[in-house]
C-alpha positions in Angstrom: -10.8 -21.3 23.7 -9.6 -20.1 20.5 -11.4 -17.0 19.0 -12.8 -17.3 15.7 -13.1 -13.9 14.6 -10.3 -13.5 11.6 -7.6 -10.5 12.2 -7.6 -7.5 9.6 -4.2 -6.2 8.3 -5.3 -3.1 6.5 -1.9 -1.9 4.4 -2.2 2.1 3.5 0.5 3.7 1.2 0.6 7.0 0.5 1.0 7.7 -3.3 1.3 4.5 -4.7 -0.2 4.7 -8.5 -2.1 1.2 -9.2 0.2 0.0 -12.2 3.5 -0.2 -10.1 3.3 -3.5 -9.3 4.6 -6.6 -10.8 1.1 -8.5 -10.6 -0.3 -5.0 -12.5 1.6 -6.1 -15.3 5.0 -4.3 -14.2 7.9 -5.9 -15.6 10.9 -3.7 -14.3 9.7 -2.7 -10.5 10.0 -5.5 -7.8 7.1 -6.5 -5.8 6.9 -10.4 -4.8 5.0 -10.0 -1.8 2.3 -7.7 -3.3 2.3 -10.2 -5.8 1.5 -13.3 -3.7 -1.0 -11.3 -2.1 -2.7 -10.7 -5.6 -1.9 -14.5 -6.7 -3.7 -15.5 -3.7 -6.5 -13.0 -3.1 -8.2 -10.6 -5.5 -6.9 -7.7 -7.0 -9.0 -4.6 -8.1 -7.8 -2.6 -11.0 -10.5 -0.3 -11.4 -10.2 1.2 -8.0 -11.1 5.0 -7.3 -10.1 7.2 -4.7 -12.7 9.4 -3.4 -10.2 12.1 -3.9 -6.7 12.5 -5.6 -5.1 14.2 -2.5 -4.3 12.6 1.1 -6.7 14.1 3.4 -10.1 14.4 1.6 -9.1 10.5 0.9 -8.4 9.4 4.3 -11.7 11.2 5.5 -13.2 9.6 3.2 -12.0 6.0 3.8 -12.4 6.5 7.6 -15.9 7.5 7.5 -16.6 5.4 4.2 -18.7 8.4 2.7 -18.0 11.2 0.0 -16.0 14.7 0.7 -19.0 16.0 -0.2 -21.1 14.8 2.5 -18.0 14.5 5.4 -17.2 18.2 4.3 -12.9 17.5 4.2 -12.4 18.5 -0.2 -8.6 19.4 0.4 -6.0 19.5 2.3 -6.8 22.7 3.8 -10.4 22.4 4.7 -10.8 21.2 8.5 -10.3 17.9 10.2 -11.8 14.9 10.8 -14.3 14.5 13.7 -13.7 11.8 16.1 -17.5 11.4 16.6 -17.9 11.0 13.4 -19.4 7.2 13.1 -16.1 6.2 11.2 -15.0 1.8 10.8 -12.1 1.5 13.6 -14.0 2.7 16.5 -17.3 0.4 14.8 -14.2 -3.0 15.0 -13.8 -1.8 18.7 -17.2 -2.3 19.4 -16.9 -5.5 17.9 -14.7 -6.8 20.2 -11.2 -6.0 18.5 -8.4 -4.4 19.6 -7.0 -2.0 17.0 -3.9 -0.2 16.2 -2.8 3.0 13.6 0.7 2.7 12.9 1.8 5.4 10.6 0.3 8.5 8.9 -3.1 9.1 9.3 -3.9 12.9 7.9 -7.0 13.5 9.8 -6.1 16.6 11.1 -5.5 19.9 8.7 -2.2 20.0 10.5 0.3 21.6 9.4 -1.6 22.4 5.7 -4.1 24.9 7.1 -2.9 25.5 10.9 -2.0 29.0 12.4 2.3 28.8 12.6 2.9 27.3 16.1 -0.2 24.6 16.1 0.9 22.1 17.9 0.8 18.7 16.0 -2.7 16.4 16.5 -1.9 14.2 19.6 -1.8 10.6 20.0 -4.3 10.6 22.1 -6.4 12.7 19.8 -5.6 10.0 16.8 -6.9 7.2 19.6 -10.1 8.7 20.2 -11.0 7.7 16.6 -11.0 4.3 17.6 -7.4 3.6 18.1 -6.2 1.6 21.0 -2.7 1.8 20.0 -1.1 4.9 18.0 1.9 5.4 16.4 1.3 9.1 14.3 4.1 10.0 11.8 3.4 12.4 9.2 4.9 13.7 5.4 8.6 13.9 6.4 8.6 17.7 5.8 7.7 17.7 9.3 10.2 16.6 10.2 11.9 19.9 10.1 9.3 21.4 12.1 9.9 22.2 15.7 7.9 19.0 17.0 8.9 15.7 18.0 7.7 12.4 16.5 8.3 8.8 17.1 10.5 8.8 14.4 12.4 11.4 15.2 13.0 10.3 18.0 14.4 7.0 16.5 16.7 9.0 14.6 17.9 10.8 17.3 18.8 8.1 19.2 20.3 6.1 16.0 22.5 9.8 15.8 21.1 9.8 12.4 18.2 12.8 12.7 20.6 15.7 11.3 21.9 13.9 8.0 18.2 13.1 7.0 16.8 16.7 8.0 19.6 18.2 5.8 18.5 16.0 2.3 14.8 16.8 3.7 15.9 20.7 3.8 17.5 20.5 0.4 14.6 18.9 -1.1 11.4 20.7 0.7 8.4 20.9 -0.7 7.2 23.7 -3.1 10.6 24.6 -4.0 12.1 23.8 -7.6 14.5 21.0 -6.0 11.0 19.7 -4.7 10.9 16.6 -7.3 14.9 15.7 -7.3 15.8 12.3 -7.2 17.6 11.6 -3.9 19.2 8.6 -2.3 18.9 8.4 1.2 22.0 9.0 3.3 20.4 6.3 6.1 20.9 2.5 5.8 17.9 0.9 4.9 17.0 -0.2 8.3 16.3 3.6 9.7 14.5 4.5 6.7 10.9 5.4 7.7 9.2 2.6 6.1 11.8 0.5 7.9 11.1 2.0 11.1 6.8 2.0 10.6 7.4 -1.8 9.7 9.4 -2.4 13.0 7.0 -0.9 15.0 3.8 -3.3 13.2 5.9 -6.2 14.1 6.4 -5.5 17.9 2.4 -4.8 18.3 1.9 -7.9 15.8 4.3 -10.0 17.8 2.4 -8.8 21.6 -1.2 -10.2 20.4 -2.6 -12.4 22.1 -4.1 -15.4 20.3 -7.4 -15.6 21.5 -8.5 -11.9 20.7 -9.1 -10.5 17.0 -7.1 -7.5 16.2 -7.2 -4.8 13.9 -3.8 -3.3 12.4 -4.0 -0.3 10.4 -0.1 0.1 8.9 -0.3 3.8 7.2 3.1 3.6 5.1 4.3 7.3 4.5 6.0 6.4 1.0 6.0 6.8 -1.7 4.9 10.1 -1.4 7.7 12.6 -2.5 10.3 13.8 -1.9 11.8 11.0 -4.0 14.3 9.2 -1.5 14.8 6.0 -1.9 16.6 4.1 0.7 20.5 2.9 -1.1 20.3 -0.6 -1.6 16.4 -0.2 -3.7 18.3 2.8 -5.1 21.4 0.9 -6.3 19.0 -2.0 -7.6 17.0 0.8 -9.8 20.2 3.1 -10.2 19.9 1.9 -14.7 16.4 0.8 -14.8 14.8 2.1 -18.0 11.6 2.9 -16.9 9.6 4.1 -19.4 7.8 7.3 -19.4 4.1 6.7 -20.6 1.0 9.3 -21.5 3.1 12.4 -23.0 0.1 14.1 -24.1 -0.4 17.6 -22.3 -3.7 18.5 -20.5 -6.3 20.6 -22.8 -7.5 24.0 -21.4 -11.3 24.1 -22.0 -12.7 26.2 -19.7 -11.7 29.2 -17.9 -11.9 27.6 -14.2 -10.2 24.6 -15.5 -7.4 26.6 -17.5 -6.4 27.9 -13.7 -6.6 24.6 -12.2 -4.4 23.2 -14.8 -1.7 26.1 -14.1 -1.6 25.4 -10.8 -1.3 21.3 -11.3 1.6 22.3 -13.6 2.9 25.1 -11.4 3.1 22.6 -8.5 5.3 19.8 -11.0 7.8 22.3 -12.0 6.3 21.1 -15.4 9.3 23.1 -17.1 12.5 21.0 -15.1 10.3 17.5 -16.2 12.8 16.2 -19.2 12.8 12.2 -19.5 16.1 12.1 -17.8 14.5 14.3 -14.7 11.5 12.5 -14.6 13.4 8.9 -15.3 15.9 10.0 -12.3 12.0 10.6 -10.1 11.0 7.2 -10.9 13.7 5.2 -10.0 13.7 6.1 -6.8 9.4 6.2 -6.6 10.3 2.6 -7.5 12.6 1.9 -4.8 10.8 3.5 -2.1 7.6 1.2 -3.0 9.8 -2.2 -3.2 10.7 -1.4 0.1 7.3 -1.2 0.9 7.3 -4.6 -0.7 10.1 -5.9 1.3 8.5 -5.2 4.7 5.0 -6.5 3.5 7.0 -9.3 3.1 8.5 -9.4 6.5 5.2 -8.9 8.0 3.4 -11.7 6.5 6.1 -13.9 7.2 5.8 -13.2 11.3 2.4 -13.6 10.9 2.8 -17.4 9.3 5.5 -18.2 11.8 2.4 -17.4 14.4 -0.1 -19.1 12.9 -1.9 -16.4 12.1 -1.9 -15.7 8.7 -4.5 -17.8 7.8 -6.9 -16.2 10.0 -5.8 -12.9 9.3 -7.9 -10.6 6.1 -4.7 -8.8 4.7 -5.8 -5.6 2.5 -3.1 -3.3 0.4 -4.7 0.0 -1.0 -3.2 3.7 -1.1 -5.0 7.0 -0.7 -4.2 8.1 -4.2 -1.8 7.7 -7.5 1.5 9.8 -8.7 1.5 11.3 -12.1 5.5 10.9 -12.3 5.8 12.6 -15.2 2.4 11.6 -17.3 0.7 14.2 -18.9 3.6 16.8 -18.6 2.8 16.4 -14.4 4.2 15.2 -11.0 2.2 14.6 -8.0 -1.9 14.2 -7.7 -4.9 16.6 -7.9 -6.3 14.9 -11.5 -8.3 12.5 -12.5 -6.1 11.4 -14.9 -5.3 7.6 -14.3 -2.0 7.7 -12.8 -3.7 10.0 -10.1 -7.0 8.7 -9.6 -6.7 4.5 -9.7 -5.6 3.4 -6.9 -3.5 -0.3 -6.1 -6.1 -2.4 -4.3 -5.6 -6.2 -3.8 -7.4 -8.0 -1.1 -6.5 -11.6 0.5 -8.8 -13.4 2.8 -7.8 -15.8 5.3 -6.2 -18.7 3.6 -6.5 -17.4 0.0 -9.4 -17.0 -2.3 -9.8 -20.1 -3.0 -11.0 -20.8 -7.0 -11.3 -17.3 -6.9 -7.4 -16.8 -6.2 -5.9 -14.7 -8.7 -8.5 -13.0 -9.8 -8.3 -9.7 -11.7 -12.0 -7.6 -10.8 -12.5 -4.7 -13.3 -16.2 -3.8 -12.6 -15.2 0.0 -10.5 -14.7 0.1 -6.9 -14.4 3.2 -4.3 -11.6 3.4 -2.1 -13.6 3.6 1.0 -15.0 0.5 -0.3 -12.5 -1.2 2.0 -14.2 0.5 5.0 -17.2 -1.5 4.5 -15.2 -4.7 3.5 -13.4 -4.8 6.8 -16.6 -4.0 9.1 -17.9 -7.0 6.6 -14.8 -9.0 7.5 -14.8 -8.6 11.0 -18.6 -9.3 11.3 -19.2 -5.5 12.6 -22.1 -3.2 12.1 -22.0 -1.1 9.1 -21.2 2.0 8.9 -25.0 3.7 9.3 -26.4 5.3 5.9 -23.0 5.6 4.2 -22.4 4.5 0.5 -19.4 2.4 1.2 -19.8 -1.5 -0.4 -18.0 -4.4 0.8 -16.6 -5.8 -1.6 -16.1 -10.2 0.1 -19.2 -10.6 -2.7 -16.6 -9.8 -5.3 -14.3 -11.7 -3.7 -16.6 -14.7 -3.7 -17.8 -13.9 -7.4 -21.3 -12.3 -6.9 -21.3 -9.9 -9.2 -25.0 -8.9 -7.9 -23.6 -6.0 -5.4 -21.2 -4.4 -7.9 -20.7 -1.0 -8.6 -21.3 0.7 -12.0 -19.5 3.6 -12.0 -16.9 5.2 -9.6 -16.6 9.0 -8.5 -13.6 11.1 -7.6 -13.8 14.9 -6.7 -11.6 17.5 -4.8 -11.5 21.2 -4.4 -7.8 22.7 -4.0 -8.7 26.0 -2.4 -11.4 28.2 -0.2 -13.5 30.0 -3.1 -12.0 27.6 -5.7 -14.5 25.4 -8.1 -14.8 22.1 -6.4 -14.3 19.4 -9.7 -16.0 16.1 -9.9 -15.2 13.0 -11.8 -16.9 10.0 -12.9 -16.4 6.8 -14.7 -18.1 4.2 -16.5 -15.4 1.7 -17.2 -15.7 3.2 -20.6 -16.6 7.4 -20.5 -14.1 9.5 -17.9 -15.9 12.7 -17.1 -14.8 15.6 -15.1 -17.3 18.7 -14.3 -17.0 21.6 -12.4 -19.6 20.9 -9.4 -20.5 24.5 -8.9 -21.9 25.4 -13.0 -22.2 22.1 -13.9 -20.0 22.7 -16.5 -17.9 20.0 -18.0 -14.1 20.7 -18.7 -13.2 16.5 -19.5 -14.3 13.7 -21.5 -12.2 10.9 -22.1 -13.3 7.4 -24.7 -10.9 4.6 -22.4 -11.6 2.3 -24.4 -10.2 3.8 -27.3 -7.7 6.0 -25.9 -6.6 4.2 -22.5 -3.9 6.7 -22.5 -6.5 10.0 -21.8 -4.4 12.1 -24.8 -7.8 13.4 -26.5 -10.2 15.6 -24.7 -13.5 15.0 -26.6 -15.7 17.3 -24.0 -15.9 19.7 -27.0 -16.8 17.2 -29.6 -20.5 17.5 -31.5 -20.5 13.9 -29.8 -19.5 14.7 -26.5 -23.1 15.6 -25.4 -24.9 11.9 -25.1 -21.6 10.6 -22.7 -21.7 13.6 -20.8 -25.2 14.1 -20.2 -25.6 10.2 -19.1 -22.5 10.7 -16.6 -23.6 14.0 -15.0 -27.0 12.3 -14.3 -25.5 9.9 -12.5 -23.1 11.7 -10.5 -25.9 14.4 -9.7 -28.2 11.4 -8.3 -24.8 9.7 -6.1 -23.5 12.9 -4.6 -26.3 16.0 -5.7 -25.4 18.2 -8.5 -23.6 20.4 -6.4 -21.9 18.0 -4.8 -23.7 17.6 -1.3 -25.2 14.2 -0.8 
């Protein structure tokens, strides 16, 4: 007897900003499959992240709830907790089998480890509800004296030392750290290439009478800025055009140092158009690859017949400044860094609903509580994670008003909250209450004028912070 229970293919890139995609109204970047996914499903472009950095995000998305309540703001600030009640082990207990192929971040590792922590396990990823893991990480780790699926791939391909040496040229933290790079690998041992590979063979073994779960963590586009050589060659004189020139505002003390370290971290002084023009074209081909193997996958799963009973979901942890604002990299709430791609297909298309562009905001972790919804599977218990099928289906009775971002870079550093309204972009420091942002979208889409120290400013403001003091506490706990 055939099961009726839908499969979920839950896509996860890793710094993919929302408007590099053709359906996002992209012209120059390449993107078909993403596209068709978008064409036939629903596409969300008012999407948050919960944070603009990859493991606060992650936590977030795993456990559907705010960094302020699951306690992960940064990078450096502890791991995830496998009994934490989190949406892969709640599919399990709905009767699917499930899979992480790719980079998860849930542990601190290497950010905030002791030199010589051994990376998190496999079997450590599994116990968050995994049956079937396949961990990579950032490929800076690949330097590191560890061993990883990949690597071993390499290794056996005799291909590990010319990809550790543009790694080593280009590490992060170092002024070479943005450089525009084409990888000295063919395009079929590039890591998305390989991540992709792996999906297919667990794809390929289900069988088809028992729901499964894939979770397919892509590790790209994150920098460095390698782009495998036939994307690179494609994008090698693309004129891509570098938007939202207008420098961040110092407005507060605290804020003044965050922004020196956000610009400290881009190099901001090596960022000319032809440096950050160099960045983007390979950004660009790293995510068409992405493209390209989305493509791949889908087409396995039609020549199964499963792809219309498969839920097929494409969202990334965060965005990419590349370049706006005078900055490279994350840890805003600037657009390019906070907005996130998300475009969800249901089983056989959306039917009238196909092609529709939602704008009301969403949460990231939103898609936490879409797939329990999906896969008929309990909720996630007391978290504020929506499904978002009545979207999909056109209720508009279940959505979302504003949408809230927040992340705090460093122990005894401000933590920084954000919040939107579709129309007002606020940021406050979390710890005085103190805001340091205040953006009109609607008139200036591009964030180039700070109004937070306008005589107007106070109404917006004031009607934001009560809102994000009433969602997540006014000092961020919820």
């Amino acid at each position: 007897m055939t099961n009726q229970k839908p499969n979920l293919l839950f896509l996860y890139a890793d710094q993919h900003r929302a408007d590099v995609m053709g359906c996002a109204g992209n012209d120059i970047v390449v993107t078909p499959n993403l596209d068709r996914l978008a064409a036939e499903g629903v596409r969300f472009d008012q999407a948050w992240t919960e944070s603009p950095i990859c493991q606060p995000a992650r936590a977030s998305l795993l456990s559907g709830r705010f960094p302020s309540d699951h306690g992960v703001l940064g990078n450096f600030a502890g791991d995830c907790k496998p009994e934490w009640d989190n949406f892969p082990r709640r599919l399990q207990a709905a009767g699917y089998t499930t899979a992480s192929i790719g980079k998860t971040h849930f542990d601190s590792w290497p950010m905030g480890a002791e030199p010589g922590t051994p990376p998190p396990t496999q079997e450590w990823i599994g116990s968050f509800g995994f049956d079937h893991v396949v961990e990579e990480f950032d490929k800076y780790v690949h330097l590191f004296d560890v061993d990883t699926p990949y690597m071993s791939f390499l290794r056996e391909h005799d291909a590990l030392e010319p990809y550790q040496d543009v790694i080593r040229d280009n590490f992060r933290g170092g002024d070479k750290h943005w450089n525009a790079v084409t990888s000295p690998l063919p395009q079929e041992l590039d890591l998305t290439s390989f991540l992709a590979d792996e999906a297919e063979r667990w794809v390929t073994g289900r069988p088809a009478n028992h729901p499964w779960f894939l979770q397919l963590s892509f590790v790209q586009p994150h920098v460095p800025l390698i782009g495998d050589p036939i994307w690179a060659e494609h994008y090698g004189g693309a004129m891509i055009e570098r938007t939202a020139r207008a420098e961040p505002v110092t407005t507060t003390e605290a804020w003044g140092k965050h922004l020196f370290f956000c610009r400290r971290h881009s190099h901001s002084d090596l960022l000319t158009d032809d440096f950050v023009l160099a960045g983007a074209r390979q950004y660009y081909a790293m995510v068409s690859l992405i493209d390209q193997r989305i493509g791949a996958l889908l087409a396995q799963l039609e020549a199964q017949g499963q792809l219309d009973n498969t839920w097929v979901v494409y969202c990334a942890d965060h965005g990419e400044m590349l370049g706006d604002h005078g900055l490279m990299a994350k840890m805003n709430f600037y657009r390019s860094s906070v907005r996130v791609p998300l475009i969800i297909r249901p089983p056989g298309g959306a039917g009238d609903r196909a092609g529709h562009v939602e704008s009301s905001p969403v949460q990231g972790f939103d898609v936490a509580a879409t797939l329990l919804d999906a896969g008929d599977a309990a909720p996630l218990e007391g978290a504020p994670a929506r499904s978002l099928i009545p979207l999909i289906t056109g209720d508009s009775s279940s959505e979302r008003t504003h949408a809230i971002s927040m992340i705090r870079m460093r122990p005894g550093s401000p933590t920084w909250q954000a919040i939107t309204d579709g129309r007002w972009r606020v940021t406050i420091n979390a710890d005085t209450g103190e805001p340091s942002e205040l953006f009109d979208l609607a008139s200036d889409p591009d964030e180039a004028t700070n109004l937070v120290d306008h005589p107007s400013a106070g109404e917006p403001v004031e009607a934001l912070a009560a809102v994000l003091a009433a969602t997540v506490g006014s000092h961020g706990e919820v």
